[in-house]
C-alpha positions in Angstrom: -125.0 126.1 60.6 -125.7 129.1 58.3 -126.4 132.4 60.6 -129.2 134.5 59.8 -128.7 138.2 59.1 -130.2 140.5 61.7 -131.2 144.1 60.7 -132.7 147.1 63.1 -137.1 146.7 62.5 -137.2 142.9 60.9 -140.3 141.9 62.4 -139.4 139.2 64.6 -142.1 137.3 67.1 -141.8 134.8 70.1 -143.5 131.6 69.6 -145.8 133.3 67.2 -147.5 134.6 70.1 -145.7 138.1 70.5 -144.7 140.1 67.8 -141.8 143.0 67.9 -139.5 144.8 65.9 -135.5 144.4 66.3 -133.9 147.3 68.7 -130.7 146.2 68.5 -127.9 143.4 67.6 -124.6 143.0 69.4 -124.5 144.6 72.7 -123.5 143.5 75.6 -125.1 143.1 78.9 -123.6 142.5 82.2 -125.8 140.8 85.3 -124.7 140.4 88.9 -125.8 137.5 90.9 -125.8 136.2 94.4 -123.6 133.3 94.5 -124.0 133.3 97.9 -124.3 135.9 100.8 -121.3 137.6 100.6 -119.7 136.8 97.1 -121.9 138.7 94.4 -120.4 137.1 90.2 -120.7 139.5 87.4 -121.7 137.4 83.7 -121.1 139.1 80.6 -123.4 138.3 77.8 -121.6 139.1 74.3 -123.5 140.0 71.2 -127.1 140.3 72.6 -130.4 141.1 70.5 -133.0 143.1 71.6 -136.4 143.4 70.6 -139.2 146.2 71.3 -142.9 144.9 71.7 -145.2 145.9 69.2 -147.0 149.6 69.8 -149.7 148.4 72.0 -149.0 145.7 73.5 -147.8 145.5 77.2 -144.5 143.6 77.4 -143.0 140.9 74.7 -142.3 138.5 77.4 -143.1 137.7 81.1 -142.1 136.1 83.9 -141.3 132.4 83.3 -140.7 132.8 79.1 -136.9 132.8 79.9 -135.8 130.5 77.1 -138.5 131.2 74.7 -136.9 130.9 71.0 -137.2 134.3 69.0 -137.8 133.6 65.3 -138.2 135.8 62.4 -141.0 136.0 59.9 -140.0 133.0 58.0 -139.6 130.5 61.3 -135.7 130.5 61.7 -134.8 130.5 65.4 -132.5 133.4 65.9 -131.9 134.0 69.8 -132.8 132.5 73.2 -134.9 134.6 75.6 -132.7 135.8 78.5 -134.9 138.3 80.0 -137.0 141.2 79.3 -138.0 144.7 81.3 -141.7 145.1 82.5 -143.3 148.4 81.2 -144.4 149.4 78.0 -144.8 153.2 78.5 -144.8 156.2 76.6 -141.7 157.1 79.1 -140.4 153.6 79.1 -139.9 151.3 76.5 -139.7 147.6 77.2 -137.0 145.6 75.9 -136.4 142.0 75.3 -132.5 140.6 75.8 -132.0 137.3 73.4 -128.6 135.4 73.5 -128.1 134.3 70.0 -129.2 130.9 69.3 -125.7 130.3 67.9 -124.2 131.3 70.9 -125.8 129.0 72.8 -125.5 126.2 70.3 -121.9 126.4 70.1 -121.8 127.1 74.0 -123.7 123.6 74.3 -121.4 121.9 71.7 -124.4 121.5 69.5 -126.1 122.3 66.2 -129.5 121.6 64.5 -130.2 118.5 62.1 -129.1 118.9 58.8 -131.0 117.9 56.1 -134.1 119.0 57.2 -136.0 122.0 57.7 -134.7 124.7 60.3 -137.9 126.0 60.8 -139.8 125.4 63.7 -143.0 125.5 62.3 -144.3 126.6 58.9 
């Protein structure tokens, strides 16, 4: 599977419903959960995009969107929604984390068709 080049600003959008601007490729976030009462895990999640809601809207994403497929302008799935912050202030600009959707592909030991079109819609 051929990656797709990521730049700072491409226009990206989620589900053609939200549309953002790249704020950055390749960091790395870290997220603590509760594995149980007394045992908190720390994840690392390598290489992570984020995007910046369009001026004006609200937030890119909300609750329940986790998993939402981030494509660019052309269709190609680039990144998997793995959370995103609230507020979209003058003070406070939200943000959008997407694991790559290669990542996750090789993670899952899978890959798209070939053959066919990678876009998901047209």
């Amino acid at each position: 599977m051929t990656q797709r080049e990521l730049r700072l600003k491409d226009k990206v959008s989620k589900a053609r419903v939200t549309s953002g601007r790249v704020f950055a490729v390749g960091g790395d976030d870290y997220m603590t959960y509760s594995v149980s009462r007394v045992v908190p895990m720390v994840c690392r999640f390598n290489n992570q995009i984020q995007v910046q809601v369009e001026v004006g809207r609200p937030v890119f994403a909300a609750n329940g969107d986790s998993g939402s497929l981030l494509c660019d302008e052309d269709g190609f799935g680039l990144g998997m929604l793995f959370y995103g912050s609230t507020a979209n202030t003058p003070n406070r600009v939200a943000l959008t984390n997407f694991s790559s959707v290669y990542a996750v592909f090789a993670e899952l030991y899978a890959n798209l068709l070939q053959g066919g079109s990678r876009r998901f819609w047209s």
